[in-house]
Residue, then its C-alpha position, 0 to 999 in steps of 0.5 A: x479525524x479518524x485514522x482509516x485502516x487499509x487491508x492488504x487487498x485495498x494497499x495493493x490497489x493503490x500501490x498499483x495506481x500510484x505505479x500509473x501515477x507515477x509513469x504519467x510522470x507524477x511526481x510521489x508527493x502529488x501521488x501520496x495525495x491523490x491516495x489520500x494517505x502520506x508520502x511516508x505511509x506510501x514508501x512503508x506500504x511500497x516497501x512492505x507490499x511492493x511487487x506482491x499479489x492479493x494472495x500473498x499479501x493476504x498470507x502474510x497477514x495469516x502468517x503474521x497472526x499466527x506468529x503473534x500467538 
């Protein structure tokens, strides 16, 4: 199976679903699951996009491309 690459805009979407998710009382490994992704790729996005808006997030990958030149 091929590995699906998320963008900024689609991780925040999840992000912010897990956060309902786990205020039903959830626990992270059951969250991880019904987002279809690991319990490790989870806390990575929630530590790289954790409190970010759509524009921001969206910024730091323009800054990461440029930085990459």
């Amino acid at each position: 199976m091929a590995k699906k690459r998320y963008r900024p805009e689609e991780i925040i979407a999840k992000l912010r679903e897990a956060d309902v998710l786990l205020a039903q009382g959830n626990k992270v490994p059951e969250v991880a699951r019904h987002l279809g992704v690991t319990e490790q790729t989870y806390y990575r996005w929630r530590k790289e996009y954790g409190g970010m808006k759509v524009s921001q997030a969206r910024r730091l990958k323009e800054l990461e491309k440029e930085n990459a030149r």
